[in-house]
N, C-alpha and C positions, 0 to 999 in steps of 0.2 A: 719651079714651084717652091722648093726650099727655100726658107727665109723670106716671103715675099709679105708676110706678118710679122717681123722682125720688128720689135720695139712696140709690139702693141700686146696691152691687156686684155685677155678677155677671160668673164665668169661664165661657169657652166651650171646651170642648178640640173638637178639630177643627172650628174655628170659622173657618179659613182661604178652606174651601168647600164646596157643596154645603149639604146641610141646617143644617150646623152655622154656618154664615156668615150664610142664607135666618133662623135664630134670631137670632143677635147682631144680625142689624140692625132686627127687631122689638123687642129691647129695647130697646136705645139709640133706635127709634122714642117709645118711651116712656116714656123719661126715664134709664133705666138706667147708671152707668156702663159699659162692656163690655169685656173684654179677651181676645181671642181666644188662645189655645194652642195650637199646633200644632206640628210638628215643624218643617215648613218654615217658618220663620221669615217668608222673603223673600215670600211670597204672604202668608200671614196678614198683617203692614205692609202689600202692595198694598190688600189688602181692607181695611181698616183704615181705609187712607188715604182710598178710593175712599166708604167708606159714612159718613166723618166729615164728607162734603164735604154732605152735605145736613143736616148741623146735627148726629150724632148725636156720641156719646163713644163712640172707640172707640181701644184699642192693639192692639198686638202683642206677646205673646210665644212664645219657645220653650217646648215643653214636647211632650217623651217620654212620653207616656199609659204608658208600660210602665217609666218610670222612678220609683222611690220617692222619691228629692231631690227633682225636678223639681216633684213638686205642690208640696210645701213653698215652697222656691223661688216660684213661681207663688202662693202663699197670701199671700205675705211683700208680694210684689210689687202684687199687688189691694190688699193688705190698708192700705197708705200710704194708701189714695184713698177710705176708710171702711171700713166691717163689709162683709167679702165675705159673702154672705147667697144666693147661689143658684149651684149649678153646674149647668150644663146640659155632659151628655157626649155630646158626638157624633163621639168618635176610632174608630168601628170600620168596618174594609172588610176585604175580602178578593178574590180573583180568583178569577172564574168557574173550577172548575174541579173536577174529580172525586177518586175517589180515588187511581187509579193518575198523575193529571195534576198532584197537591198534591204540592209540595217539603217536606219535612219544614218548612224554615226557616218557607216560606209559610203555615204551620199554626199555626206558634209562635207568629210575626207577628201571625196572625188571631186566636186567645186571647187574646195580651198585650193587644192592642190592642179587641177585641170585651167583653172581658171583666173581666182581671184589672188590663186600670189605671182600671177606676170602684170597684173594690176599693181600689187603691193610694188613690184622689181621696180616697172615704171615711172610708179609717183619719188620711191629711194633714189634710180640711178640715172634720170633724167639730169637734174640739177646738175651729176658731175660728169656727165658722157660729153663729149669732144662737139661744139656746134660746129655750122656749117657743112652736116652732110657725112661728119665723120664716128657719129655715133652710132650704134646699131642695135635693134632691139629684135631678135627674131626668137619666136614661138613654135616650137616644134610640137603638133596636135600630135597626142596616143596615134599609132596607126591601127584601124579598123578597118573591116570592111568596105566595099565599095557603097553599102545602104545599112541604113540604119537596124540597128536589131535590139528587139526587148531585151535581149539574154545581153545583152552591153547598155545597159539604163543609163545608166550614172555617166560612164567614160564618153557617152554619144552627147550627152546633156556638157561635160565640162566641156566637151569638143569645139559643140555649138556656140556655146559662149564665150571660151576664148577664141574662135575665129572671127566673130563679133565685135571681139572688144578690140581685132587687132585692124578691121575693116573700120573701126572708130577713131580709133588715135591713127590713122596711117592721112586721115583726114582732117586730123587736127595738127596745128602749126606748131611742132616742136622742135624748134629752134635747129631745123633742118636734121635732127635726129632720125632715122629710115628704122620703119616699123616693118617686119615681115611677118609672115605663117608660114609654115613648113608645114604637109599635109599628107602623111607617108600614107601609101595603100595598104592592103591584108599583111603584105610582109613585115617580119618583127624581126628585131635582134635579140640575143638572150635577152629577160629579163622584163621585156615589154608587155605591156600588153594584149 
């Protein structure tokens, strides 16, 4: 299994922690090089540093899932270090919490970030992902429950949408580019939701 990603790029968004980190350091277990994304910068570096220490390739950068530069940016930046060829999205959370209990802002948050920036990822890193089959786009949903629950508004709502949007583009002809979802049950890793 070692090396078996050797010479390939791949970006992590919310790869600082929790699932998205428990990923980056499976790749770079195998060979990958890996560059974590996150907002929080200073954690994504800890983590970085911490999973390089057993031999793997891994950085750190910034990057705003609900920011449109930022992928590019982040494209630009993988892309020095070879063919970025895989992104794995795992920027979405949201806070336990209901209808009357959801901030508007906490709702926006939870789309932008659940949803609308593996749209952003995809309009940025299509153009430069590897055609023929060798580029990779997968979406890892919050893991929640097995049924929906009011006390998860927001997280059920970006969930729904980004599986959506990944049942749409996995239909539309991207230059042989492979669109996945990842759909983890109740079980969390730190940090998750």
């Amino acid at each position: 299994m070692a090396g078996e990603l050797q010479g390939r790029v791949a970006l992590v968004a919310g790869g600082a922690t929790g699932t998205g980190r428990a990923v980056a350091e499976a790749l770079a277990a195998r060979g990958a090089r890996v560059f974590l994304g996150d907002p929080d910068v200073e954690t994504a570096l800890a983590a970085a540093l911490e999973a390089s220490a057993t031999g793997g390739q891994l950085s750190a950068l910034r990057l705003d899932p609900a920011d449109p530069h930022a992928w590019s940016s982040a494209a630009a930046v993988a892309g020095e270090h070879g063919p970025l060829g895989l992104l794995v999205y795992a920027a979405g959370s949201a806070p336990a919490a209901s209808l009357g209990e959801t901030d508007p802002a906490q709702w926006t948050q939870a789309l932008e970030r659940g949803c609308t920036g593996f749209f952003l990822a995809c309009r940025a890193l299509l153009p430069v992902l590897p055609p023929g089959g060798h580029g990779q786009l997968i979406a890892i949903a919050p893991p929640l429950t097995s049924e929906p629950s009011p006390h998860h508004l927001a997280a059920w709502v970006a969930r729904a949408g980004l599986v959506a949007l990944v049942r749409c583009l996995a239909r539309e002809p991207l230059a042989g580019t492979q669109v996945w979802a990842l759909l983890p049950g109740p079980e969390t890793a730190p940090g998750d939701v």
